[in-house]
C-alpha positions in Angstrom: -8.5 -12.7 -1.1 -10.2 -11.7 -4.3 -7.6 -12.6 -7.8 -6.1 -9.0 -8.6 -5.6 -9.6 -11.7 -9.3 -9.4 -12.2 -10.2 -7.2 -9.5 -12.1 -4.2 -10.0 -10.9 -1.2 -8.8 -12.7 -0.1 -5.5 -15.1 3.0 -5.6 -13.0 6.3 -5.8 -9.5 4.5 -6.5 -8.9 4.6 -10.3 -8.0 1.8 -12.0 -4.5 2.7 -13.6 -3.9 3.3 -9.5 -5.2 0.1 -8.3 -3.3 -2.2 -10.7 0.2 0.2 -9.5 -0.9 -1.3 -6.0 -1.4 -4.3 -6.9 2.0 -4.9 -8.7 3.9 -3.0 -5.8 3.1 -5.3 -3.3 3.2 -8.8 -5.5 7.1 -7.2 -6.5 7.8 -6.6 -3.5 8.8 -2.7 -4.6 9.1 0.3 -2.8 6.4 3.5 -3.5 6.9 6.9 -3.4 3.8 9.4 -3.3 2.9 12.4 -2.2 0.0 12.3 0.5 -1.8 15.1 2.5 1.0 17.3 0.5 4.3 15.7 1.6 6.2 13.1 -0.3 6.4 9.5 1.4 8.7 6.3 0.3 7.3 3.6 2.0 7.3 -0.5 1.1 3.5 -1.4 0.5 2.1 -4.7 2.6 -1.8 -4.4 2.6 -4.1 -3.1 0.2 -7.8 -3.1 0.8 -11.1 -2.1 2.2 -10.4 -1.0 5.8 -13.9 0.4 7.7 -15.5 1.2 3.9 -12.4 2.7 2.9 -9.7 1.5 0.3 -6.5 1.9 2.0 -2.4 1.1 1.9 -1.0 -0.7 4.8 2.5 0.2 4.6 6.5 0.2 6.4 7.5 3.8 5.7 11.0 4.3 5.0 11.6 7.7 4.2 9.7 11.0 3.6 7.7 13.3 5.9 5.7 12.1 8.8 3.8 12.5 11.8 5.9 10.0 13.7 9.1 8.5 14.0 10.5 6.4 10.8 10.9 3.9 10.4 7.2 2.6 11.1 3.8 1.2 10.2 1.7 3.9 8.2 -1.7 3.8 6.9 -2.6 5.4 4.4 -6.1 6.6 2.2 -5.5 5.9 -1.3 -7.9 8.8 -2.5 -5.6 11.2 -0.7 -2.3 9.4 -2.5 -1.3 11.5 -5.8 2.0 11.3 -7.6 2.2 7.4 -7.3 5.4 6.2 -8.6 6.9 2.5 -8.3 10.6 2.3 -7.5 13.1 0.0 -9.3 14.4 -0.9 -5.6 12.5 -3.7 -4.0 12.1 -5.0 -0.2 12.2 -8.6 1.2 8.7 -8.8 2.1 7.1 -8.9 5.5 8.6 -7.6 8.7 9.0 -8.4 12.4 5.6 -7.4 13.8 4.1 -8.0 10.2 1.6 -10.9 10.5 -0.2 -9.2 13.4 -2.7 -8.3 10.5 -6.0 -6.0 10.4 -9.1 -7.2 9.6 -10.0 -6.2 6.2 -13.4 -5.9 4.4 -12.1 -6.8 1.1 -8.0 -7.2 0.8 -6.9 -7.1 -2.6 -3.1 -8.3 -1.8 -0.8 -8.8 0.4 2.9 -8.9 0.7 3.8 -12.7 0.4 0.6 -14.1 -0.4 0.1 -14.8 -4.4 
């Protein structure tokens, strides 16, 4: 796992974004954004370069979706807007959490430094 404190921010994810990742998931604190139009609230686990694409692994708590909450989302960062870190945090991983992806490039992970 690359250091995030000096990672670059991937292609197409600014940086002021990728840092607010970064910190999200080494606090341990909940995210809401809006994405595709609808506003999710969801605790961020993964963040990386999924299939050439920098995306959020995530536990969705609240919000609009597809599917029944709560549950694993995915999520394109450059379709994420409205980013906003909560005060609230969350434990870390969950049942059914170390069944991980395999990343290109992951820039953090819930309980990993």
């Amino acid at each position: 796992m690359n250091n995030p404190s000096n990672a670059a921010s991937p292609e197409g994810v600014a940086l002021e974004t990728h840092q607010l990742l970064l910190t999200a998931i080494h606090e341990k604190r909940l995210m809401r954004f809006v994405f595709d139009g609808k506003e999710r609230v969801v605790e961020p686990h993964d963040y990386g370069i999924h299939n050439a694409s920098a995306r959020l692994l995530t536990y969705q708590i609240a919000g609009a979706s597809g599917g029944a909450l709560p549950g694993w989302r995915w999520f394109e960062v450059a379709r994420m807007s409205e980013i906003t870190l909560l005060e609230k945090t969350f434990a870390g991983g969950r049942p059914g959490s170390g069944k991980h992806h395999r990343w290109d490039t992951l820039f953090a992970r819930v309980g990993q430094p």
